[in-house]
N, C-alpha and C positions, 0 to 999 in steps of 0.2 A: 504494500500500500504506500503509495506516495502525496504526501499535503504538499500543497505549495501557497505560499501564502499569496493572494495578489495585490497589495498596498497595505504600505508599514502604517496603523492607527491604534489606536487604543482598544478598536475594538477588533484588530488582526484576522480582518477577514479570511476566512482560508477556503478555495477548494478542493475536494477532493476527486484523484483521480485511480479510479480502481486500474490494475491490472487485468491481466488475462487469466492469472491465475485467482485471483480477488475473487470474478464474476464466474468461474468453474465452482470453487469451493461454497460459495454463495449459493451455485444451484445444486451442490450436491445437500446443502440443508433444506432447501426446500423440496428436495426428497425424502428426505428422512434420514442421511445419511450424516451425522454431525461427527465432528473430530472434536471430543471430549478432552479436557487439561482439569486437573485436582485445583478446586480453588482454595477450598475451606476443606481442613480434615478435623474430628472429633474424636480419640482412640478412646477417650475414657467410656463413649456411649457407644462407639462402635458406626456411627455417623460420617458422610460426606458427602461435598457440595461439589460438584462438577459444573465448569461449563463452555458450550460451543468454544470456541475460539472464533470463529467466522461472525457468527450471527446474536451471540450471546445469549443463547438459550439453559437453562441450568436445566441439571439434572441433580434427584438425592437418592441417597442410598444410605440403609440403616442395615447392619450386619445385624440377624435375627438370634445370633448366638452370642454377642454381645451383647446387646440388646437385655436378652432375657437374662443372663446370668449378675445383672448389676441391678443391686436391689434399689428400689422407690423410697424417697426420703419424704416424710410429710409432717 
């Protein structure tokens, strides 16, 4: 991905300009097919937050064996 700014102001306008591979990846999410990165990890609940890199879609997942083996505090 490339910004290029087009005049120096306060308010730094910028546009962007996708690539060829930007607007591949781009359409591989709007098939369903996303390239997930660990955002957020939790080990003590067994918890994580993933998401897109492309399109910034998150994904979670809670390990069901962690999960259950850590007891409820109230």
């Amino acid at each position: 991905m490339r910004l290029i700014r087009i005049h120096a102001s306060a308010r730094k306008t910028v546009i962007y300009h996708p690539s060829l591979a930007d607007v591949w990846n781009r359409a591989l999410c709007l098939a369903g097919r996303h390239d997930y990165e660990t955002v957020l990890e939790y080990p003590s609940i067994g918890a994580k937050e993933d998401m897109c890199v492309h399109c910034m879609k998150a994904r979670y997942s809670v390990h069901a064996l962690a999960a259950a083996s850590r007891p409820v505090n109230r």
